[in-house]
Residue, then its C-alpha position, 0 to 999 in steps of 0.5 A: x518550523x517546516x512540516x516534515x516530509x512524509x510520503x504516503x503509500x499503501x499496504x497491499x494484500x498479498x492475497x491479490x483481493x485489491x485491499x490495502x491499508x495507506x499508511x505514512x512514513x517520514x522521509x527523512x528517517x526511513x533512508x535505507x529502510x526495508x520494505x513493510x511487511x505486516x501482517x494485517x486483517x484481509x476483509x474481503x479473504x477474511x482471514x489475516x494475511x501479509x501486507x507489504x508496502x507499495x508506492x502510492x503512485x505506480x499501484x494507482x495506476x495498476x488499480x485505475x487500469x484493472x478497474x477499467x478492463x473490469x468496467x469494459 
């Protein structure tokens, strides 16, 4: 049997602190599916916050560029 096609993606702060959660959900049974919105524990805010979903491709590439402009 085929493993089933699962997409990875990050529950993100709303708090903008940089942290997020990844998660994975399956393909094939999420079609037309909400976004995930949930209300999760912020370390670095130390409190609890809402985390919504992002796709793990565009938020790495904001993330990789933040941190550079931070190194620089």
């Amino acid at each position: 049997m085929a493993k089933a096609a699962k997409e990875t993606f990050f529950l993100v702060s709303s708090e903008g602190t940089g942290f997020f959660y990844t998660n994975r959900k399956n393909k094939k049974k999420g079609k037309g599916e909400n976004k995930l919105k949930v209300r999760k524990y912020d370390p670095v805010a130390r409190k609890h916050v809402l985390f919504e979903d992002k796709k793990l491709s565009k938020l790495k590439k904001k993330y990789v560029a933040a941190a550079e402009a931070k190194s620089e």
